[in-house]
C-alpha positions as CSV (number, residue, x, y, z in Angstrom):
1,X,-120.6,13.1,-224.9
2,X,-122.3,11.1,-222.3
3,X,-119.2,9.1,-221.1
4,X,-118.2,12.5,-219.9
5,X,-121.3,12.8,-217.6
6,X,-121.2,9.2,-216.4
7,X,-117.2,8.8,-215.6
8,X,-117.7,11.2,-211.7
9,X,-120.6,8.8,-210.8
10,X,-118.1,5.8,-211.8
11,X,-115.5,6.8,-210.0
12,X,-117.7,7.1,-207.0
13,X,-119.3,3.7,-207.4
14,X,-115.6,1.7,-207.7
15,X,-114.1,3.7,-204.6
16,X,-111.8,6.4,-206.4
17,X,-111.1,8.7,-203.4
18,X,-108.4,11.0,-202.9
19,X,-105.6,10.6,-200.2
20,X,-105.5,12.7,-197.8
21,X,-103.4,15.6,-198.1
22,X,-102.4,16.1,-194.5
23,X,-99.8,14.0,-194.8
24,X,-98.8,14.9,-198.1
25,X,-95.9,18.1,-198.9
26,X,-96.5,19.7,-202.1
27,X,-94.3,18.5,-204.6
28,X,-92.6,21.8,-205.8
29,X,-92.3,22.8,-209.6
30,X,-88.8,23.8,-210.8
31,X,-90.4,27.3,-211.5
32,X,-91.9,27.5,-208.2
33,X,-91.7,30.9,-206.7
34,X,-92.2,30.2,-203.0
35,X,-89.0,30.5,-201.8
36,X,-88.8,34.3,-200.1
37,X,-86.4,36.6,-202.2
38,X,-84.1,38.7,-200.7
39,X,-81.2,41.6,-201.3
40,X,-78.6,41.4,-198.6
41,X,-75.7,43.0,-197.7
42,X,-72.8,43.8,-194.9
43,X,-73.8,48.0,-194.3
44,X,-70.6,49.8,-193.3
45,X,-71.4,53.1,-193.3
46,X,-71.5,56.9,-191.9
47,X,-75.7,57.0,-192.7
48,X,-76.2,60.7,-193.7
49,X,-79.8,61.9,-194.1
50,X,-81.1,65.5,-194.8
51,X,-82.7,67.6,-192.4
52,X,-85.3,69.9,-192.2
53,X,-83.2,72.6,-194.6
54,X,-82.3,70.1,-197.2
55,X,-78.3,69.7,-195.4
56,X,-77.1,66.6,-195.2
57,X,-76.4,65.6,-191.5
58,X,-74.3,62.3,-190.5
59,X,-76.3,60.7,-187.9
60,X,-74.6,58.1,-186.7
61,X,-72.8,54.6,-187.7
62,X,-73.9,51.6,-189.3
63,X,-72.0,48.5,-189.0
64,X,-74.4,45.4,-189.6
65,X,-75.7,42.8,-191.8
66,X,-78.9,44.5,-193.5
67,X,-81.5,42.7,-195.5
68,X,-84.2,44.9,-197.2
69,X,-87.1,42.7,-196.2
70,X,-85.7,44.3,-192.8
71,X,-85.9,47.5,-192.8
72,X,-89.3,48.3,-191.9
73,X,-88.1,46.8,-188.2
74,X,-84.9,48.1,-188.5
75,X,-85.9,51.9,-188.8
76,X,-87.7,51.1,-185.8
77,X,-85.2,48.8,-183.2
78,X,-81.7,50.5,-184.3
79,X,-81.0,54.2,-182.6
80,X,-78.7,55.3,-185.3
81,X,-81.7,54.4,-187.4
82,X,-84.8,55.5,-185.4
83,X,-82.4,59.3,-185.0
84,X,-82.5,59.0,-189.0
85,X,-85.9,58.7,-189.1
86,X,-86.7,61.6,-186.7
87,X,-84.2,64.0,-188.9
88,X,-85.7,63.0,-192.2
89,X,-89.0,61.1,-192.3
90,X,-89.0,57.1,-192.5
91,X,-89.6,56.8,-196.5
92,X,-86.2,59.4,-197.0
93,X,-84.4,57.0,-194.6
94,X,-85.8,53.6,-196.0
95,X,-84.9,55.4,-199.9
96,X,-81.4,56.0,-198.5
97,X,-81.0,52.3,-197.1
98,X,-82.6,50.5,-199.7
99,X,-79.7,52.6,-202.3
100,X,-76.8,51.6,-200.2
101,X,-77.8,48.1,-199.7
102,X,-78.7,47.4,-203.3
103,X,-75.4,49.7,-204.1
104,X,-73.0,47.9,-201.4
105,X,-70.2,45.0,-202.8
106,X,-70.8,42.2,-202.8
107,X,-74.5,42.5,-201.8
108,X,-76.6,39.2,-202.2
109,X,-79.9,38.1,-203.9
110,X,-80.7,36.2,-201.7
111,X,-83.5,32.4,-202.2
112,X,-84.2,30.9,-198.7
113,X,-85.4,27.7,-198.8
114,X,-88.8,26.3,-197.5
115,X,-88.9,26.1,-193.8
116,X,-85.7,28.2,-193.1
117,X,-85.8,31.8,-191.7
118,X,-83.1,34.5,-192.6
119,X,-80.2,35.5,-190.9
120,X,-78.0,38.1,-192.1
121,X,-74.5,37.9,-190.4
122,X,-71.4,39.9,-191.5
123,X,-69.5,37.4,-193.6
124,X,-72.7,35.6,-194.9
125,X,-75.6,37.9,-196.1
126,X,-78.0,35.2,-197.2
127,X,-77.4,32.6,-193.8
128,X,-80.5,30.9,-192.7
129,X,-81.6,28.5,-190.0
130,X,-83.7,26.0,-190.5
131,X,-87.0,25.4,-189.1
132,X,-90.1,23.0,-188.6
133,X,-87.6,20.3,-187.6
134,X,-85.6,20.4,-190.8
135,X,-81.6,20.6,-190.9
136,X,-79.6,22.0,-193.2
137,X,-78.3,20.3,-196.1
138,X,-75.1,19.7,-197.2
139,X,-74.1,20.6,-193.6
140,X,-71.0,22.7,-194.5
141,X,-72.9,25.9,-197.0
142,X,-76.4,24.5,-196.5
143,X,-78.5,25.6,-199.6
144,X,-82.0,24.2,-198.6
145,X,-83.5,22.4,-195.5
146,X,-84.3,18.7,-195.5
147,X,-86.3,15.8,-193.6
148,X,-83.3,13.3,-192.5
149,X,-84.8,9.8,-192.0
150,X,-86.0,8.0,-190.4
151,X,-88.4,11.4,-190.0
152,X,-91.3,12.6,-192.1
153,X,-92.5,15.6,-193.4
154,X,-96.3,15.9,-191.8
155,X,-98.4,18.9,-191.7
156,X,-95.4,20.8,-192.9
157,X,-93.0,20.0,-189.9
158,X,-90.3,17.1,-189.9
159,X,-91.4,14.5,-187.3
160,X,-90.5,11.3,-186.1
161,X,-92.4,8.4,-187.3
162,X,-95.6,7.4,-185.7
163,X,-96.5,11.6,-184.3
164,X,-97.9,12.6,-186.9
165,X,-101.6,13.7,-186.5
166,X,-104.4,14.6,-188.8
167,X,-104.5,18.4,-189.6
168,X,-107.4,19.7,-187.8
C-alpha cells in the first residue's frame, strides 16, 4: 500500500513531466460526439401560418437551403419569414419550419467536421467550408477538414512550421 504513496514523489524526483498540450490536438475517440449535428434541407414552399382567428394565411415564398440550427436567425433576417412571425408568433413559425424541413425529400442529417462551418446551398444541404487553415479532404465531396503538410495543427489552427506560439 505504500508504493502507491511513494510512486507521485518518484516521478517527480526522475523528471516525469507532462508535454505540453498547446501543441498537441486531441486525439478523437471513434464515438466522439463533437462534430455539430445537423437536419438540412432544400425549402420550396408557399409558408402558410395561422393568424389571429386560427385561418391559415400564405405569407409569402420560400425558396432556400434551410438548416434547423438556423432558424432562430432566419425568422429574424428573411422578410417572408419575419411577416410569418408577426402573423403567428415565432415558436408557431419555428413549429411549422422545423416540420417541413424534417418532412422535406431528401432532407439531410447532417455531421460537420472539426474546424469546418456549414453551408447549406440548394443542391448540397450538408456543404461546409473549412476553417482554422484546414482544407477539405478528398477535394472533390470533402467529408472532413485536414492539416496538409508540411503544416501543423497548433492551438487548434493549421500553421506553417516554425509559427506556432505557446497558448497564452
Amino acid at each position: 500500500m505504500r508504493i502507491f504513496r511513494v510512486l507521485p514523489i518518484l516521478g517527480l524526483l526522475f523528471g516525469a513531466h507532462a508535454s505540453p498540450l498547446e501543441s498537441r490536438e486531441p486525439a478523437s475517440h471513434p464515438l466522439d460526439a463533437r462534430a455539430p449535428l445537423d437536419v438540412c434541407a432544400n425549402v420550396n414552399v408557399d409558408l402558410a401560418v395561422p393568424d389571429s382567428l386560427g385561418t391559415l394565411t400564405t405569407v409569402g415564398r420560400i425558396d432556400v437551403c434551410l438548416c434547423l440550427s438556423a432558424l432562430p436567425l432566419f425568422l429574424k433576417t428573411n422578410n417572408v419569414a419575419i411577416v410569418a412571425v408577426q402573423t403567428a408568433s415565432e415558436s408557431v413559425v419555428t413549429d411549422i419550419l422545423t416540420k417541413i424541413i424534417i418532412g422535406t425529400a431528401p432532407n439531410a442529417h447532417c455531421v460537420y467536421p472539426d474546424h469546418s462551418t456549414p453551408i447549406c446551398i440548394n443542391g448540397n444541404p450538408c456543404g461546409f467550408q473549412c476553417t482554422d487553415g484546414f482544407t477539405p479532404y478528398p477535394p472533390q465531396y470533402p467529408t472532413t477538414c485536414v492539416c496538409d503538410a508540411p503544416n501543423i495543427v497548433c492551438n487548434g489552427k493549421c500553421v506553417p512550421p516554425g509559427s506556432c506560439l505557446p497558448f497564452l
